[in-house]
N, C-alpha and C positions, 0 to 999 in steps of 0.2 A: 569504434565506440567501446572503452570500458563502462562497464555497470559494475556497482553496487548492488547485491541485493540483503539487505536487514529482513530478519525473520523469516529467515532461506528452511527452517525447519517446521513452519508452521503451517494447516490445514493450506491458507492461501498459499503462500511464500510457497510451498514446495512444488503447486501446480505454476506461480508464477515463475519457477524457474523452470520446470518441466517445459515449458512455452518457448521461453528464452533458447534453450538447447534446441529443440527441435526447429525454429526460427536462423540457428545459428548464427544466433549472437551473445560472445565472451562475457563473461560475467564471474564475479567473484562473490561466491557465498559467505555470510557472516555468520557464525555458530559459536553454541557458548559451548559445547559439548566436544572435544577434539574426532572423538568417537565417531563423530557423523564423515569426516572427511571421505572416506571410500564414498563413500554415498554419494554423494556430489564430483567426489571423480569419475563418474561412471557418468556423468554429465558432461563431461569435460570440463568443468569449471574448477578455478583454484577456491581456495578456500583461507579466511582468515578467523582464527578463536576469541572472541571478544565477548563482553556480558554488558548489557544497556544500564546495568545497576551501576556499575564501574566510568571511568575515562575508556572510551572504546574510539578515540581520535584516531589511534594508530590502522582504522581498517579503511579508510580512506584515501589512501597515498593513490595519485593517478588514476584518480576514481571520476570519469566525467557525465557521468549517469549516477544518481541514488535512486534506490527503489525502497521507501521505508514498510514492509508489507506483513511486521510484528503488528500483533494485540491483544487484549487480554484475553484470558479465557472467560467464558461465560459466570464462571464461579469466584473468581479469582478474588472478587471484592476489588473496594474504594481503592486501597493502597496499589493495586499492582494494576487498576486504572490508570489512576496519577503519575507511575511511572511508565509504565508501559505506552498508553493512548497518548500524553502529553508530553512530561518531562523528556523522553528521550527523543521522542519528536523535535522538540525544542533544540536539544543539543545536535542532532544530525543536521538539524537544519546549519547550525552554525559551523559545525564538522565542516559540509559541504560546503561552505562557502569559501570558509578557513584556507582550503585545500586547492581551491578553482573550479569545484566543479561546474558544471553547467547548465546540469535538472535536477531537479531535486522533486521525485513524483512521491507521493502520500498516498496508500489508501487509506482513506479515513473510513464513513459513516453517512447513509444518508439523515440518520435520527440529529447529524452536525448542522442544518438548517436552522432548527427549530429547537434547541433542549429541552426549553420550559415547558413546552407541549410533549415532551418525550414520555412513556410512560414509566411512573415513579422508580421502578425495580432499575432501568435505564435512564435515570436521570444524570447521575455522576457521568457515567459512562459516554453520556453524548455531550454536556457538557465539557470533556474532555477532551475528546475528538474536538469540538468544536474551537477551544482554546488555543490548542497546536496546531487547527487550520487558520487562523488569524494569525499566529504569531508567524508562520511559514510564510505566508503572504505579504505579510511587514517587513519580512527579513532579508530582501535586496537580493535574494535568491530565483532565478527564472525558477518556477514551479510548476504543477500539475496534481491537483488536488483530485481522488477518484472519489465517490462516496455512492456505493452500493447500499440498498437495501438489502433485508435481510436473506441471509447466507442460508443456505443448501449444500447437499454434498450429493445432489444429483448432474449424472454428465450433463456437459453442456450444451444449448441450446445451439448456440451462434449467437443468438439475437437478444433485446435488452428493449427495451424504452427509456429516452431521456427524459429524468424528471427534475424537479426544483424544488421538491418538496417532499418530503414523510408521515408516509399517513398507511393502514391497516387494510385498508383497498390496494394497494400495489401487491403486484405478483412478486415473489421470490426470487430471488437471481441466484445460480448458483455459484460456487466458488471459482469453478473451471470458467465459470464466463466471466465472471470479474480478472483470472489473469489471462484471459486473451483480451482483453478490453487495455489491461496493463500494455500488451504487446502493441495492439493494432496503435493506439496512444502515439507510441515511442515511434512506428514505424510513420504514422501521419507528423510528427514533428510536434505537436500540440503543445505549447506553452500558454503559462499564466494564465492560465483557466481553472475553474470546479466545475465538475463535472459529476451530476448526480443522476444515477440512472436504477432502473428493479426490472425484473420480468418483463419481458416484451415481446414485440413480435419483427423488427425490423433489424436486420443481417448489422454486428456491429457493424466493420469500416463505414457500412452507407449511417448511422447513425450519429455515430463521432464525427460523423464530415457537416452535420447540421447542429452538433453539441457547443 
């Protein structure tokens, strides 16, 4: 299996490829910055330079795994929403399909249920997510939609609860357990699903096998 993985340098993306390596499974990092490439060799992973603002088709070739696992930063504003959460969602989705790939996994948002209920400061933002998880899903591409609640950068648990909804009572999930959630995912085969999970108490694999 070749992977893709998008947003190979970000809080997630670094532990989802952190996963990947240690799993030992190949994987190609995408980066806007050439400067990262040691970094990711020490992964053993190749690497290809590309920027989501741009045509970034070219990082695709023999890619039969996507892993889109960019997003915006907390501050970042409407504009780099738009692009970031949606518009380049959009175009990977197409990328991947363009190319042959054969999953195309998203971590979106669990706040992508429900926008309109999102609260205001996250309204765009879930909006967003939720936009380029419809369009992915329309798009004749086998998929795998993730949508964590809100993010932590404490180690991880193992464990998670699946939910179907976003709301202020859900425990925290942290980041390390959203990319072994990526992993366990990939390793159960899981297609054309969303999958929304936060905080929990039940060991992933045995959770994703009732997701």
């Amino acid at each position: 299996m070749s992977t893709l993985l998008i947003g190979a340098t970000g809080r997630t993306g670094r532990l989802v490829a952190e996963k990947l390596h240690d799993a030992g499974l190949p994987f190609r990092a995408m980066i806007r910055n050439a400067a990262k490439h040691a970094e990711f060799e020490r992964l053993g992973a190749q690497t290809v330079v590309a920027d989501l603002a741009a045509d970034f088709s070219h990082a695709f070739g023999n890619a039969d795994t996507v892993i889109y696992a960019a997003g915006s930063a907390e501050t970042e504003g409407a504009e780099q929403e738009r692009l970031i959460d949606r518009d380049a969602v959009m175009k990977s989705a197409d990328y991947a399909k363009q190319h042959g790939a054969r999953l195309f996994v998203v971590v979106s948002a669990l706040l992508a249920y429900d926008p309109e209920h999102s609260p205001q400061a996250l309204r765009h933002y879930s909006e967003m997510k939720r936009e380029s998880d419809d369009y992915v899903v329309a798009s004749g591409i086998d998929y795998l939609i993730l949508r964590p609640g809100r993010l932590t950068s404490d180690p991880a648990a193992g464990t998670i609860e699946i939910v179907s909804h976003a709301g202020g009572s859900l425990a925290p999930v942290t980041r390390e357990d959203v990319a072994l959630v990526v992993l366990e995912a990939l390793k159960a085969k899981l297609t054309n699903r969303i999958i929304g999970f936060a905080g929990g108490a039940k060991p992933i694999r045995d959770a994703l096998q009732h997701a």
